[in-house]
LOTORVO-206937 format. One record per residue (C-alpha): z, y, x; chain. Coordinates in steps of 0.05 Angstrom, whole numbers, plus 5000, padded with zeros to 4 digits. Each point is the difference from the previous one (the first is absolute). Example, Ala and Ser with C-alpha at 12.3 -4.5 7.8 and 13.67 -1.06 7.14 Angstrom:
REM residues 2
     z     y     x  cadena
  5156  4910  5246       A
  4987  5069  5027       A
//
This chain:
REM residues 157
     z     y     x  cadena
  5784  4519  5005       A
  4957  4945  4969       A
  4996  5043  4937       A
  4977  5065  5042       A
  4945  4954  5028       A
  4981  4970  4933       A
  5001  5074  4978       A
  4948  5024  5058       A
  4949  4937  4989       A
  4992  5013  4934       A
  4992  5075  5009       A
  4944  4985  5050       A
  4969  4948  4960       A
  4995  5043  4947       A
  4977  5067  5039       A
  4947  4945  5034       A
  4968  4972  4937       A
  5012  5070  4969       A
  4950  5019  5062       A
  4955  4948  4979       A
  4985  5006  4939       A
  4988  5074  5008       A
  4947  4982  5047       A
  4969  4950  4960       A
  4992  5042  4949       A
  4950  5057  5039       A
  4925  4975  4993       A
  4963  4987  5054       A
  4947  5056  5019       A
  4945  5004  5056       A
  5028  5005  5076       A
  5009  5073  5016       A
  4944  5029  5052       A
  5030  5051  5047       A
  4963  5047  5035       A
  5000  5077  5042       A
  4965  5062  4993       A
  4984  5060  5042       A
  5008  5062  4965       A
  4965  5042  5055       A
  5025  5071  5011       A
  5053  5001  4942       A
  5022  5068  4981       A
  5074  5001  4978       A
  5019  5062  4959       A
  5040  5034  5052       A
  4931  5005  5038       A
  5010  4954  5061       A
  4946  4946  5007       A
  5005  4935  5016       A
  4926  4972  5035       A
  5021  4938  4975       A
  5053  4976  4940       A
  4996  4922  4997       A
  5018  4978  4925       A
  5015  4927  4987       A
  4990  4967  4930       A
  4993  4932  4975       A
  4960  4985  4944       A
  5004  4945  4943       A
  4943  4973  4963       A
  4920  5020  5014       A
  4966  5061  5005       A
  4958  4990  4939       A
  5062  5014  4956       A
  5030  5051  4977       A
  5035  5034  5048       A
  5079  5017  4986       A
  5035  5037  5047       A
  5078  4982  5013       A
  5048  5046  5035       A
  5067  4971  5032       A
  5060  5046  5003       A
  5021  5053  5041       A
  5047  4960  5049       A
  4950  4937  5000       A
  4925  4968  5015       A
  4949  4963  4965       A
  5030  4937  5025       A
  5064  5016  4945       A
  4932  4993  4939       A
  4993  4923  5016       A
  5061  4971  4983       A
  5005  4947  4946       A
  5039  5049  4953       A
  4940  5053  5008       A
  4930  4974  5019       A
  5022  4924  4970       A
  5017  5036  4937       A
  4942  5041  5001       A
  4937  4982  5040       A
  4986  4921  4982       A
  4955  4970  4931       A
  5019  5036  4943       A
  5041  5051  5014       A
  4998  5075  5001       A
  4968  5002  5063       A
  4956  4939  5004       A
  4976  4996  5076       A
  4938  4971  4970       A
  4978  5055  4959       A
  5033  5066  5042       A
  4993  5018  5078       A
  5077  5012  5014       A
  5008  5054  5062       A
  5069  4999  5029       A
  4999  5058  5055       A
  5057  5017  5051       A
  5013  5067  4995       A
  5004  5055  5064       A
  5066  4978  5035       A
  5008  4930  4969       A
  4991  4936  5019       A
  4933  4987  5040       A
  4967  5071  4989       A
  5007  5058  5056       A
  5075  5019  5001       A
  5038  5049  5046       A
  5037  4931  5032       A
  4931  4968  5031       A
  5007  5050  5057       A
  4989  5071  4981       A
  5072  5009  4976       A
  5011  5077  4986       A
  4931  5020  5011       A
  4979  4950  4947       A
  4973  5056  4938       A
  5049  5017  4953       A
  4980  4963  4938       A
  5008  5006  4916       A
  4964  4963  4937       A
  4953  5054  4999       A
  4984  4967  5072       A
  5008  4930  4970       A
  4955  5009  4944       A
  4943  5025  5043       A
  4997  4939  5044       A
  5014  4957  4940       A
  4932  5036  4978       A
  4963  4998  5055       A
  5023  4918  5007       A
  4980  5000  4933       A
  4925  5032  5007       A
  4978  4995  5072       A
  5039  4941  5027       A
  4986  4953  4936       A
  4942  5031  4964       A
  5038  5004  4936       A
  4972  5058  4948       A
  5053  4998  4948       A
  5070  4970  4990       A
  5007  4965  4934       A
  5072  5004  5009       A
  5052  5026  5050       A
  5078  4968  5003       A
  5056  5002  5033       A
  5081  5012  5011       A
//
């Protein structure tokens, strides 16, 4: 018994500091700015219109930059693109990504976490939806909402 409990400690000592050192290792970057926008009458490719599609993003770094555009996955949001393994690796002084030098936009796509989706109350009725639909308000984000004329760079998983 005292052997199975010796066992355990150091297994979560060991997962503990492995936890900390991982996170001591991302770089610090600029806080994240989150904001919504109003895509106003969106279209969606099976026709139906929407008089209002709300698209959340958050945004990393200043406007003057240049901008960089990250996708999250399919099953996911932008809040999944500021972890320490991701935006720690990525977004702080000198590295790829430098939130100093590059205006990082991290959208939530149609359906996912604080954008329009089918669950805030329209259910069935809610459009159905596809990337072709999920580009075009990433676009419209993109140009209307944030003024931005050209991407120097688009990522993603």
């Amino acid at each position: 018994m005292k052997a199975s409990c010796a066992a355990l400690s150091a297994i979560l000592l060991s997962v503990s500091l492995s936890a900390i050192s991982t996170s001591a290792l991302a770089a610090d970057y600029p806080a994240p700015k989150q904001g919504d926008w109003i895509a106003r009458d969106f279209k969606f490719h099976t026709g139906e219109t929407m008089p209002e599609l709300k698209l959340h993003y958050t945004t990393v770094g200043e406007p003057s930059g240049q901008p960089v555009l990250v996708l999250h996955g399919t099953g996911g949001s932008g809040a999944s693109m500021l972890s320490p393994a991701f935006a720690g690796e990525l977004f702080g002084a000198g590295q790829p990504l430098d939130a100093s030098k590059y205006y990082i936009i991290i959208p939530d796509n149609i359906g996912h976490g604080k954008s329009s989706k089918p669950s805030d109350g329209m259910k069935t009725s809610f459009p159905k939806y596809d990337y072709d639909d999920m580009v075009e308000a990433q676009y419209r984000l993109v140009t209307e909402g944030l003024g931005v004329k050209h991407l120097r760079l688009v990522i993603g998983n």
